[in-house]
N, C-alpha and C positions, 0 to 999 in steps of 0.2 A: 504493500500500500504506500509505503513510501516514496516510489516513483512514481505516485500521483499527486506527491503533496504540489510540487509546481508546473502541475497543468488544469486548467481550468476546463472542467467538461461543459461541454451545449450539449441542451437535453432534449430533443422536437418532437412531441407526440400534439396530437390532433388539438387536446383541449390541456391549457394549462393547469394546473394543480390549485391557482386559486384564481375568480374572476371576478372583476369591477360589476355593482351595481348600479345604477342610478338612485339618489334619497340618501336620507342619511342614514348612517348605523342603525340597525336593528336594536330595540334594547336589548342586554340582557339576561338572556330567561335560565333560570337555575333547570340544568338537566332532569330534574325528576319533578319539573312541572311543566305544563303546557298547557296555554291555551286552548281549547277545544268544543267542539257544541254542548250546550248542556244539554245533559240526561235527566229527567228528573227520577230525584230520589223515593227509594221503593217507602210506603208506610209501615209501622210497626206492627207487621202481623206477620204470623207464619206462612201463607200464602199470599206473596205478591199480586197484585195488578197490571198484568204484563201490558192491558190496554192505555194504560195510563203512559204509558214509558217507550223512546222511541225502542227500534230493535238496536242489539249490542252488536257494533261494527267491529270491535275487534277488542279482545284480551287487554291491553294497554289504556283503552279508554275505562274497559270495568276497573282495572288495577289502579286506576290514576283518582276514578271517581271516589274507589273506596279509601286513597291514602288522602288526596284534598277533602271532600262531602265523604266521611262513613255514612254510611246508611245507621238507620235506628236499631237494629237487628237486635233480638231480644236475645239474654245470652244463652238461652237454651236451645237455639236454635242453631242449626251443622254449623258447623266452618264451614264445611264442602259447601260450595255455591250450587255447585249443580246436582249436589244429591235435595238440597234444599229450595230449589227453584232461584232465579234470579232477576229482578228486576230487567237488567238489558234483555232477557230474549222474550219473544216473539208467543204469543199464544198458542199458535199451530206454525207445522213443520212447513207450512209454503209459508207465512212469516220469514221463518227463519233463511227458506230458499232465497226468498223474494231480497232480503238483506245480502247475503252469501253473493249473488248476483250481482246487484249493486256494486258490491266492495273490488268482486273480480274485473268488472268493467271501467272503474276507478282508477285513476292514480293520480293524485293530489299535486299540485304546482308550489304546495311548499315544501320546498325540500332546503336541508341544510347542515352544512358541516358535512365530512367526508364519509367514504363507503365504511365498512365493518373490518377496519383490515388495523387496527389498533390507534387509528388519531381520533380524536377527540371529535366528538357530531354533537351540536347544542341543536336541537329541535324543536321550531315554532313554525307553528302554520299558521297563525294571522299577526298581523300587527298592528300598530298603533295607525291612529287615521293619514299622520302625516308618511308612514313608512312607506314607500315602493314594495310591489311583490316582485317575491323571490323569480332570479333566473328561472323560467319555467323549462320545459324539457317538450310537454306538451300539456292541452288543456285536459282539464278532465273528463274522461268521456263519459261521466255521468251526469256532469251538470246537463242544464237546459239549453246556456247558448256556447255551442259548440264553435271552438275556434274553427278561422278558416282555412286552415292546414292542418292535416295530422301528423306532419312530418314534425323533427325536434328543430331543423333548424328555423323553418318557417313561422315557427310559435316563439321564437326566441323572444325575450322582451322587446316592443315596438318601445324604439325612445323618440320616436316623433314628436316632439313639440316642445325638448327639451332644450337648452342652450349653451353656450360655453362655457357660464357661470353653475352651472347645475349639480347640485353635492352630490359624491359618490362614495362607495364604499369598496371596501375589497372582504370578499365571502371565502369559503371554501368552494371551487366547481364540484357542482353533483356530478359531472360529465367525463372529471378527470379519471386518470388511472391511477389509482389508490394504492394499488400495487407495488408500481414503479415509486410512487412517492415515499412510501411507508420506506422501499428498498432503499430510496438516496438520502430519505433522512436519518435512516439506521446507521451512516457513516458520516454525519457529518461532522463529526470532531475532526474527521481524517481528511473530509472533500468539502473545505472551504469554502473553494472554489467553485461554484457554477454557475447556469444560467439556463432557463426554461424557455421553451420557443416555441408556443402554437396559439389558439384561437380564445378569445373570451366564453365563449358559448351564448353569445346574446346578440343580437340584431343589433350592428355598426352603421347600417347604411347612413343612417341620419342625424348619427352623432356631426358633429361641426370639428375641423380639423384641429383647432385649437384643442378641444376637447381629450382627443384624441393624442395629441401631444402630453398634455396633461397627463393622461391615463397611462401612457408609454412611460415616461419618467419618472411618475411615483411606483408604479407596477416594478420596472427593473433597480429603480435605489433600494423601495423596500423589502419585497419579493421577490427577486433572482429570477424576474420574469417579463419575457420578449413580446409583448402582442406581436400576432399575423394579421393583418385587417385583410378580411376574404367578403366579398360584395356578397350579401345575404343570396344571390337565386344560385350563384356559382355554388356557395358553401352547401344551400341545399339539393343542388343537383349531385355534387362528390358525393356526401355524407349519405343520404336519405336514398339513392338511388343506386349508385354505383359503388359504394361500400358495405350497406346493408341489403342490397337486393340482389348484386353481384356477387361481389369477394364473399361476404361474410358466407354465403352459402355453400360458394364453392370449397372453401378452406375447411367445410364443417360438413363434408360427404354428402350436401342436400343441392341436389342438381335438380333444380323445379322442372315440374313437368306443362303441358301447355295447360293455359292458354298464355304462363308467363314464360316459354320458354325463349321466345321471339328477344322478351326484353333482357333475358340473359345474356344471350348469344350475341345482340347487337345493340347493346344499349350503346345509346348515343354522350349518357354522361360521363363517358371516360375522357372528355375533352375539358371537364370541367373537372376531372382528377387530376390530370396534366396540370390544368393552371394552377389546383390546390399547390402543388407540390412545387409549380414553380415560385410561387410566393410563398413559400417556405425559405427555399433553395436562395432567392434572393433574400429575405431577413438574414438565414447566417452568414451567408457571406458578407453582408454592410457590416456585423457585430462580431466576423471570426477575429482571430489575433492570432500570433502565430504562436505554437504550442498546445493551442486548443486542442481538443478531444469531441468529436461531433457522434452523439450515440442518436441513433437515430429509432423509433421506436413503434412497431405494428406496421397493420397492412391498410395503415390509412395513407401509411407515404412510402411505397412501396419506389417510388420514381425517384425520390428525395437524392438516395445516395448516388447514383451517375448523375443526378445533375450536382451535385455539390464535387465532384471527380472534375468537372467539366471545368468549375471554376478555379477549384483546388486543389490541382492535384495531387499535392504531398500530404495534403491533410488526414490524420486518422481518425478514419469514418469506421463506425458500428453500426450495427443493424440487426435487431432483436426483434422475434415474431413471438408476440404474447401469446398469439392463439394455434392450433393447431395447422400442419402442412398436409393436403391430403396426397394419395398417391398421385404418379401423372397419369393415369386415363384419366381421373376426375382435373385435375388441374390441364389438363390438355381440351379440355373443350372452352374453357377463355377463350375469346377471338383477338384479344391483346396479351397472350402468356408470353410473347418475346418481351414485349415492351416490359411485361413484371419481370421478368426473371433479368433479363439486360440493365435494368434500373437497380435490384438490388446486388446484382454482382459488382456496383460500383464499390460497395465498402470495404474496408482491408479484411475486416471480424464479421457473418452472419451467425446468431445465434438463433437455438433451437430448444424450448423448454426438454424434450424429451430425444432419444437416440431415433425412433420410431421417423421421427418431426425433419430429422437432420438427412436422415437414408431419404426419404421422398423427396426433397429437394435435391439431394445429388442426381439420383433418379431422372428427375424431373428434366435435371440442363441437362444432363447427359442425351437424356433422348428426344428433348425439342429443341436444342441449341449445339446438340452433336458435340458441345466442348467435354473435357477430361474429368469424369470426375472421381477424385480419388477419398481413401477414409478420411482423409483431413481435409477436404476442402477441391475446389475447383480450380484447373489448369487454366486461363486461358492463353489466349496469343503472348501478351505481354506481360502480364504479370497469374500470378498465385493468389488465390481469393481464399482463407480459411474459414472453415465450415465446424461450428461447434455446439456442445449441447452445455447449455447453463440452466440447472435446473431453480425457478423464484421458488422464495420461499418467504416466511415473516419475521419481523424483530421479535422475537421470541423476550425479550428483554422489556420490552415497551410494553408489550401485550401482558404478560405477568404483573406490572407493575398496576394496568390499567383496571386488571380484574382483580384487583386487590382493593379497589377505592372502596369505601364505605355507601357507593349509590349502587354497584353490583350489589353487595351484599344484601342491600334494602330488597332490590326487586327481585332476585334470589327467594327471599324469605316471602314475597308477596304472590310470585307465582308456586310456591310449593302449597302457599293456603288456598289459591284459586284452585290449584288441580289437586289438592289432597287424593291421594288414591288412582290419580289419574296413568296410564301411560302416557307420556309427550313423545312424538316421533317428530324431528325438526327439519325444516330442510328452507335453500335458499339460493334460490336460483331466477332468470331472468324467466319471463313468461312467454319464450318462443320456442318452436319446438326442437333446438338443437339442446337444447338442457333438459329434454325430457319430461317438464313437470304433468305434462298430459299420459305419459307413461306413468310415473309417480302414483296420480290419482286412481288410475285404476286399478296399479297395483294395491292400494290402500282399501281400494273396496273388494278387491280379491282377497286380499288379507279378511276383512271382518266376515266375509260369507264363510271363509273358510274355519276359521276360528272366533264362530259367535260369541265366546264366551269371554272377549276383548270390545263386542259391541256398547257403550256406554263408558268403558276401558281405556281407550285408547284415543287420542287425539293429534293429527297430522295439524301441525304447525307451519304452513309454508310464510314465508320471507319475501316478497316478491319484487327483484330488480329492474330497474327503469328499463323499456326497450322499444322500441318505434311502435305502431298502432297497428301497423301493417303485421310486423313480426307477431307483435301479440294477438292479432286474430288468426295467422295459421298457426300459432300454438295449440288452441284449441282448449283451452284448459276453462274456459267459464260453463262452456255447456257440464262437461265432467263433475267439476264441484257442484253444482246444482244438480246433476242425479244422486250424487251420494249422498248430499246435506235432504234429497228429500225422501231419501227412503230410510236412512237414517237416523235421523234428526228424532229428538223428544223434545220436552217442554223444558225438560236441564242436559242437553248434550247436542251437541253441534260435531260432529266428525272432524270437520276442516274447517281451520280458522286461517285467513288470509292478513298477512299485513304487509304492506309497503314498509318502503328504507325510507321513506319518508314520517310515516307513522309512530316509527320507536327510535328512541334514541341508541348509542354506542353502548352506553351503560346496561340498557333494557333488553339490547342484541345479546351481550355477554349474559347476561341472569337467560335467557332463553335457551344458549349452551349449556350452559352449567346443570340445569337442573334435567337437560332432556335423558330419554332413557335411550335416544338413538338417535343417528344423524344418517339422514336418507341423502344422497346424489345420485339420480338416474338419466344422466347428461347421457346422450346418445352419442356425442364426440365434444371435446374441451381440452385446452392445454393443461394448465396448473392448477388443479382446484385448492386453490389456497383457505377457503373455508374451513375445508375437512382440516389445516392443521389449527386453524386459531378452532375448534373444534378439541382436536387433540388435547390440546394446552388448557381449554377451560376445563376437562374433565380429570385435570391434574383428583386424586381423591374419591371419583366417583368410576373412573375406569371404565364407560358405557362405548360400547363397540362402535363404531364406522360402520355403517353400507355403504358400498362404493363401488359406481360403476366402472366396467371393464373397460370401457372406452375414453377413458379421463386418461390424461397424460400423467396426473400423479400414480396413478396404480403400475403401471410402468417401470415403476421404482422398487426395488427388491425391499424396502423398508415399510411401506404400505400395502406388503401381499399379508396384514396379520388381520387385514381388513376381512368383510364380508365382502367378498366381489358377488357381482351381480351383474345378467346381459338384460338393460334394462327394458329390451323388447321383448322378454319372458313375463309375461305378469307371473305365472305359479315360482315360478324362480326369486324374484323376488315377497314375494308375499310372504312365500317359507322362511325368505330371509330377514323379514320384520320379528317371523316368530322368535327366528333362532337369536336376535339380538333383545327381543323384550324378555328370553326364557334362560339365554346365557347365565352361567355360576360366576360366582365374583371374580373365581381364582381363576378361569378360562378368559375371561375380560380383561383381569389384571396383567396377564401376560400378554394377549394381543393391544394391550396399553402400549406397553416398554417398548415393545416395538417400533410403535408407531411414533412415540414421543421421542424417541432416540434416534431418528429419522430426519424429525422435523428442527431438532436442535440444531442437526448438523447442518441441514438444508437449511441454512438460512437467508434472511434478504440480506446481511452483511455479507455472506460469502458470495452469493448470487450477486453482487455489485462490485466489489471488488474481484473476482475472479473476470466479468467479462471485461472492464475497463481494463486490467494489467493486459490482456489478452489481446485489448485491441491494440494499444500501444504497441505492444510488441511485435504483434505482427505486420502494424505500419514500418515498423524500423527495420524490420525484416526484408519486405519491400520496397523500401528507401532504398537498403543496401543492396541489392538488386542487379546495380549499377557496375560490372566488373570493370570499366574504366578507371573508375575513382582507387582501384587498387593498382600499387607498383610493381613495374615488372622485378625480378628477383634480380638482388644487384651483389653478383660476388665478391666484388673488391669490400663494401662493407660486412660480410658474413667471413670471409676468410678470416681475419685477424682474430677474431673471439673462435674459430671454430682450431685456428692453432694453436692457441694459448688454454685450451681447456683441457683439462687432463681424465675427464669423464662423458663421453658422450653417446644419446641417444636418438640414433636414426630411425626415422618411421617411413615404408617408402611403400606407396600403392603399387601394386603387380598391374592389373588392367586397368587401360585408360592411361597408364603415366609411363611405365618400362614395355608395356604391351600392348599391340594393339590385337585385338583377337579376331579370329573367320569364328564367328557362332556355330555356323553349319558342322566345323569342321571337327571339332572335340565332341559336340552331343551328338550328332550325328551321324559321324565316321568314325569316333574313338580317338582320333589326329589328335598330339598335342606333341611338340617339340620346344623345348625353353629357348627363347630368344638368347643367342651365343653371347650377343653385346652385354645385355643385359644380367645376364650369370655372371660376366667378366667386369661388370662396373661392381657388384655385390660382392662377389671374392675380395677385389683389389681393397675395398672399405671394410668388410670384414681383417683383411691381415691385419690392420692396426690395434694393437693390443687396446686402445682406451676406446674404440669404439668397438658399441652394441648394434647391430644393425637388425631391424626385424623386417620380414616381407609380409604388406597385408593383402589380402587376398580372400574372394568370394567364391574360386575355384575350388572344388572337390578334393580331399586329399589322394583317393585311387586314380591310377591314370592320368595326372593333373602335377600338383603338387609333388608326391612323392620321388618326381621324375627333376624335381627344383631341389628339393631335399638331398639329392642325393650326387648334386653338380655341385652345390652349393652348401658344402655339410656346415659351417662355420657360422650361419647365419639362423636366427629365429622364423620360423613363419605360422604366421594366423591364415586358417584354410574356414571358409564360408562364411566369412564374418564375423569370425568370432567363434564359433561351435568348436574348431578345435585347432590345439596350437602346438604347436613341433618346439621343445624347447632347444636353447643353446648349449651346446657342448662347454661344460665349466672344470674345473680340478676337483669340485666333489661331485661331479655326475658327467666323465668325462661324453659318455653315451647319451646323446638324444633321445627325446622320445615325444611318443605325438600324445596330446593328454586331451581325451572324450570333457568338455567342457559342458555338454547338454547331455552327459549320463543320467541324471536324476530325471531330464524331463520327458513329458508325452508325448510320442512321437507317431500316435494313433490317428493323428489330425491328416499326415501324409494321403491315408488311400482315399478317404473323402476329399480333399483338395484334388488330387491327381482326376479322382473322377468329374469334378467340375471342368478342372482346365479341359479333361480331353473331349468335353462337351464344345466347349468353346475351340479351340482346335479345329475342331469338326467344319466349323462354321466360319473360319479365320483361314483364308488361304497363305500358304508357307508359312504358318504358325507351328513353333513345336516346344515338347516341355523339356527340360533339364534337370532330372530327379537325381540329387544330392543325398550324402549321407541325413542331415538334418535339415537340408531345406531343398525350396524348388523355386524351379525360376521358369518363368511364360516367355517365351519370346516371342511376339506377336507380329514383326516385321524385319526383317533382314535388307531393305535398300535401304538407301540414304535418308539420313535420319531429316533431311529437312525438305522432302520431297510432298507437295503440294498434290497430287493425285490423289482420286478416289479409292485407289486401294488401302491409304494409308489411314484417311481419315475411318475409312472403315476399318480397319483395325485395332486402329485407337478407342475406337467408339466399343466395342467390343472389348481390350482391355479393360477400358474403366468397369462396365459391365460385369468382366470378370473379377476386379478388383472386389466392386461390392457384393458380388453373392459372396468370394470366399470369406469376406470381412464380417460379413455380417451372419453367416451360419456356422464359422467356424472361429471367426477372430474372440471374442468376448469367450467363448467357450471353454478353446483351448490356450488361451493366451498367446496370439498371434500379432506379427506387425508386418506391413506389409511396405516392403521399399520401391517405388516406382522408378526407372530408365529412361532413356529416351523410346527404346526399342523394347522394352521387357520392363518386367516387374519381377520383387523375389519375397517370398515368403519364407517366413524364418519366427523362432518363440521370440516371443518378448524380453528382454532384459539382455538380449545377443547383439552386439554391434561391435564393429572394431573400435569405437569408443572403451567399450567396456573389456577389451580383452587386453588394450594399453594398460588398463585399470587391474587388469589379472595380471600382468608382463610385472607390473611396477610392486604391488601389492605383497608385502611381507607372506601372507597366506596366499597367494598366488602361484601358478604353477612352475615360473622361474625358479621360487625355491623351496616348493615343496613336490614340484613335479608328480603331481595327483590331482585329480577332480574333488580331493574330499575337502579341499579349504575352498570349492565356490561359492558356497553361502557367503562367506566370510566380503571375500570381495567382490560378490554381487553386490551388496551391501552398500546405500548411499553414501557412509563414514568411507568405505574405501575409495569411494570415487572419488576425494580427495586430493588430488594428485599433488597438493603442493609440499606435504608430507614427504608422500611415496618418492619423489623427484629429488631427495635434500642431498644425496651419494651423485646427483647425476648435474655438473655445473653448464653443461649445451645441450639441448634437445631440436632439432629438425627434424617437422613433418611437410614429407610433398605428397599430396593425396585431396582426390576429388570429395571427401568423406564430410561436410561442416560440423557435422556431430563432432565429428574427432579434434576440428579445429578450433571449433569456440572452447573445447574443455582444454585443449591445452594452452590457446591465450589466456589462462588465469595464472601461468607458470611467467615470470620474471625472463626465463632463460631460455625461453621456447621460440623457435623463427616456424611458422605454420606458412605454408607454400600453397597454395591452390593451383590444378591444373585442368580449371571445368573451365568452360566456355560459359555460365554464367554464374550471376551475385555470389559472393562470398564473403566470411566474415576471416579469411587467412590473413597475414600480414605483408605477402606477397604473391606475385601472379606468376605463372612458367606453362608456357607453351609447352606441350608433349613432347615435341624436338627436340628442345631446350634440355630435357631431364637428364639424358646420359652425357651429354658434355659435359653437365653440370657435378654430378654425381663422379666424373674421372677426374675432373679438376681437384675436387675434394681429396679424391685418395690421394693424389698427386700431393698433395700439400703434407709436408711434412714438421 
């Protein structure tokens, strides 16, 4: 984190974290009161007057009425409200419908303070005569005069007829990403530094530009925040149209069918995504500075990052997709997938909540943009695009803090007297059908048919998140709760109780975790359900299980398999799994707790934010360096003097590529190998010198291969596959060589599965052939010129990648695989094997130099070994010439190391050397006495 202290990140997501109102400040209001319609209070008898009283809208208004107005309630009379009747409901069960209905058609325009993800939401729904209302989102579709859009941007507050003089305020955005904000506040003791750069969420057109200056200046002194001004039909044509009737569907496996498929496939407001993004594009660049950090965030600005390329090109750009990637047939039917996927290959870093998230996007360019893609990220022409998975998580630290205040604990104790006896099943999610909650419902009434003896028992609490009008009517979920609430329903029990993020506060959200006896997500596809862990965390004590769909990105995660998974298009599947969480033993709960909680700690938003920012940086510099120009060619007159005067030294020299140039054809596929005579004879002559070590590294096979260098060359060390095994140096206490099995301990079962995919692809790769090694294998997918522009080539290519990712992804995480791509091939080999690490075995006390056995590899597998500055303190010169950068950034931490590159591109060596260049260079050296 350190390397971030002096850069300052830009942060661009759609809606800023906090947005100007027009009017003055709100007063006010203590979190555990709220203005709201009166009810009137029941009279002192044991049977209420339900006629009297309107119907109870939700839990929060009964809770609030009874902690403001008690009722008279005589005290012989239940706790239980609804074993005892209660005032808010409804005389008969179409009452109760007829409200239920109401509430789902609803969603309130005052909204305030942030989502449920641990800041702080003060919530008021009206205010004083002089207040302004709140940023709306949209009207409510229950009132009588219905706005004249249902869209959020078109309902944004109209500020017409306001002036330059006109007091404003700054709120929390209901709009923003909570998420992300929770994530950069979670560090910022550490990240000083930033600045937020997207939209108010409220209707600009008609603000006056002084105004507007105004709003710019105090927003960024105060608030670390950039307005976009986006002309209200533009904002509502991106947003409303072509992000939530487009993307968001196609990202979430929901490919409408007609009579909207027309406006899928050809929607015309992707012209007004463009402009979004270019008025993005243009704000950070007027406010970049150099050293900035540009994280760029979701599939609202999916263009953002090539055009910030365009401008900037050195800049390091990130780009985080919060929501799920679907496969490419479903992402293949976009009629603009170039333009997305060309737009976020501009960033150095794309991140991916899940591994799942990260494979469909490689996937994706691979086979609609034909470029390279490999486990780490995407080839293209000019540069290397890394592709990564950073799993969000929440400040685990904040949210603890937050559920500890003394207004949790109040409504805690107020909801356990309203539902005395009750089961509560919670859940909380947006009301469109990619979250399921139309599944949810029926499995909930699958649940009570099935197990009546929960009917009056049991109570589904849904949560219900802000989402377009449009989204929320193919959810479908108002007709559902109205069958259940009316077959259901008594004169004291309601089944489903609905509440808006609008309707409870932060405080009242936690008391509803806390106390529940389960937490339902039946998401049919989602990235992070970050719920289920502020979920986790409230149930610190009470240990009540997760149900969790299969299709969330969090289940994905080896730490949340202790959940109830569930395929939430099963209703009997889930229903069983309502029982088996309301019927769970403590001690069966208590351990698929641990799990979970032990998960979520680790996962968190601090790690989640500081893992992608180091990540991006680094891979900009990666990039940067790029440049093999900027590196000097090798200059002997400065290297000789320290290479005579040293009396200990350690040569490292690459066999292919740098002493060899090799026929592929000719060793794998004729058995051909003869050691280049030059090349033996520069080796020899540097080996006779008593103070030098000379090692040969090499990717070659030791049968047939090496063995044949071994044995021209006895005087010398050689590393044979990368590392798997190493022929030591003839010394006085072991005058006899020997070649030492360094991957003896590991699994080498992964081989005849690998060999059967390549020979798939082979098949289908003309003059592709494999190269089976003792411990590894290598694809050769092309044998002309490696920089040859023809169709056969890109089709090769296109197929390595191909083959890259099945073997990665069905074999790599399994058996612990990595996989090194060529110009012309690629090699597979186990994890922790590299001619980095077998330096690291050469050098290494427990290494096979001197104990000439595989039993001390633990030892210097071993991070501490890797140490080299240590291992190096007997050795006062070290020269490495080799294409390897692994090899060469670990030994530029050595004082006394000259590191030589001889790749044709970026490097981070301290010098350059043409292939030619290697053996004059390497004879001059022995020559030197």
């Amino acid at each position: 984190m350190s390397s971030l202290r002096n850069h300052r990140v830009v942060i661009a997501s759609l809606f800023l974290p906090n947005t100007a109102v027009l009017g003055e400040s709100a007063p006010t209001t203590p979190d555990h009161v709220t203005s709201l319609p009166e009810f009137k209070a029941a009279p002192p008898s044991s049977r209420p007057q339900p006629s009297k009283a309107g119907p109870l809208k939700s839990i929060v208004e009964d809770l609030r009425s009874r902690a403001v107005t008690p009722t008279g309630t005589p005290k012989a009379e239940n706790a239980n409200p609804f074993s005892a009747g209660f005032p808010g409901l409804a005389s008969a069960a179409t009452t109760a419908v007829d409200s239920t209905q109401d509430l789902i058609s609803s969603v309130s325009a005052a909204v305030s303070g942030s989502t449920a993800n641990g800041a702080r939401k003060l919530h008021q729904t009206t205010h004083g005569p002089n207040a302004q209302t709140r940023v709306q989102r949209r009207a409510s579709r229950s009132s009588g005069t219905r706005a004249a859009s249902r869209s959020l941007s078109k309902s944004r507050k109209d500020s017409s007829g306001f002036h330059h003089s006109q007091p404003w305020h700054v709120e929390s955005n209901p709009h923003g990403n909570g998420g992300l904000k929770n994530a950069i506040d979670s560090v910022h003791t550490r990240l000083k530094k930033k600045i937020w750069v997207g939209t108010l969420g409220a209707n600009t057109d008609s603000l006056k530009e002084s105004l507007k200056r105004n709003m710019e200046w105090r927003m960024r002194d105060q608030y670390d925040s950039l307005p976009v001004w986006i002309p209200d039909s533009e904002f509502a044509s991106c947003y409303d149209e072509f992000c939530h009737q487009v993307l968001w569907p196609c990202l979430h496996y929901a490919i409408p069918d007609a009579p909207k498929t027309k406006a899928f496939y050809e929607s015309g407001s992707f012209k007004q995504y463009v402009a979004v993004n270019q008025r993005f594009a243009d704000a950070i660049v007027s406010a970049y500075q150099e050293g900035d950090i540009i994280w760029v965030n979701d599939y609202h600005l999916m263009l953002l990052p090539q055009m910030l390329r365009a401008k900037l090109p050195s800049a390091p750009i990130g780009f985080f997709m919060h929501v799920a990637f679907p496969s490419s047939e479903i992402f293949r039917c976009l009629s603009v997938r170039n333009d997305l996927l060309n737009g976020v290959l501009g960033a150095d870093l794309i991140g991916f909540q899940t591994a799942n998230y990260a494979r469909h996007f490689r996937q994706t360019v691979s086979r609609i943009l034909s470029a390279e893609a490999l486990p780490k990220g995407i080839q293209l022409d000019s540069r290397f695009v890394d592709v990564g998975v950073f799993p969000m998580g929440i400040d685990v630290q904040s949210l603890t803090a937050k559920r500890r205040e003394p207004e949790v604990a109040e409504w805690v104790k107020s909801l356990r007297q309203r539902y005395a006896g009750m089961k509560l099943i919670v859940g909380r999610d947006k009301l469109d059908e990619i979250q399921g909650v139309r599944h949810k419902i029926l499995a909930f009434e699958m649940f009570l048919n099935k197990y009546p003896e929960y009917q009056g028992k049991a109570v589904l609490i849904q949560v219900a998140l802000q989402t377009t009008e449009e989204n929320e009517i193919q959810g479908g979920v108002s007709d559902v709760v109205s069958h259940i609430n009316s077959k259901f329903s008594t004169l004291t029990y309601q089944p489903v109780v609905f509440l808006h993020t609008q309707d409870l506060t932060f405080h009242q959200y936690l008391g509803l975790l806390t106390v529940a006896d389960a937490f339902l997500v039946t998401s049919v596809r989602e990235g992070m359900a970050l719920r289920t862990h502020e979920f986790v965390e409230c149930q610190e004590g009470r240990h009540r299980p997760l149900i969790l769909s299969e299709f969330t990105g969090t289940y994905s995660y080896s730490g949340f398999r202790s959940c109830i998974p569930i395929n939430p298009w099963d209703k009997r599947e889930t229903a069983n799994a309502i029982h088996q969480a309301l019927t769970m033993s403590d001690a069966e709960a208590e351990s698929r707790w641990e799990d979970l909680h032990n998960h979520v700690v680790t996962q968190s938003a601090q790690a989640f934010t500081t893992s992608f920012l180091v990540r991006c940086l680094r891979s900009n510099i990666e990039h940067m360096q790029s440049d093999s120009l900027t590196v000097a060619q090798l200059d002997l007159s400065r290297l000789i003097p320290r290479y005579k005067h040293s009396q200990s030294r350690l040569l490292l020299i690459d066999f292919e590529g740098t002493l060899w140039i090799r026929d592929p054809a000719a060793l794998a596929l004729r058995g051909e190998f003869d050691p280049p005579e030059d090349a033996i004879k520069a080796l020899n002559a540097l080996a006779e010198d008593p103070k030098n070590e000379v090692w040969l590294l090499s990717g070659l096979q030791v049968k047939g291969a090496l063995e044949k260098v071994a044995a021209q060359a006895p005087k010398i060390g050689i590393v044979a596959e990368n590392g798997c095994f190493i022929k030591t140096r003839p010394t006085r206490a072991a005058p006899e060589p020997t070649w030492v099995d360094m991957v003896a301990n590991f699994n080498l079962t992964w081989k005849a599965a690998c060999l059967e995919i390549l020979n798939y692809f082979s098949e289908r790769t003309p003059g592709a052939f494999i190269e089976e090694r003792e411990a590894s294998i290598v694809w050769r997918y092309w044998s002309g010129a490696s920089d040859s522009p023809s169709t056969d080539r890109q089709w090769a290519r296109r197929q390595a990648a191909e083959a890259q990712n099945h073997v990665f992804d069905s074999l790599g995480e399994r058996y612990g695989l990595r996989i090194i791509p060529g110009q012309s091939s690629f090699l597979v080999l186990p994890n922790n094997i590299s001619r980095s690490t077998a330096v690291g075995a050469i050098l290494s006390p427990h290494g096979p130099m001197h104990t000439h056995a595989a039993s001390g590899a633990a030892n210097w597998l071993s991070a501490d070994a890797m140490d080299l500055t240590e291992d190096t303190s007997h050795v006062d010169f070290v020269l490495a010439i080799s294409k390897d950068e692994k090899l060469m950034r670990r030994l530029n931490d050595l004082d006394n190391a000259e590191t030589c590159s001889t790749g044709d591109k970026g490097t981070d060596a301290k010098w350059q050397l043409k292939q030619e260049a290697v053996l004059p260079a390497l004879l001059r050296l022995a020559e030197t006495k």
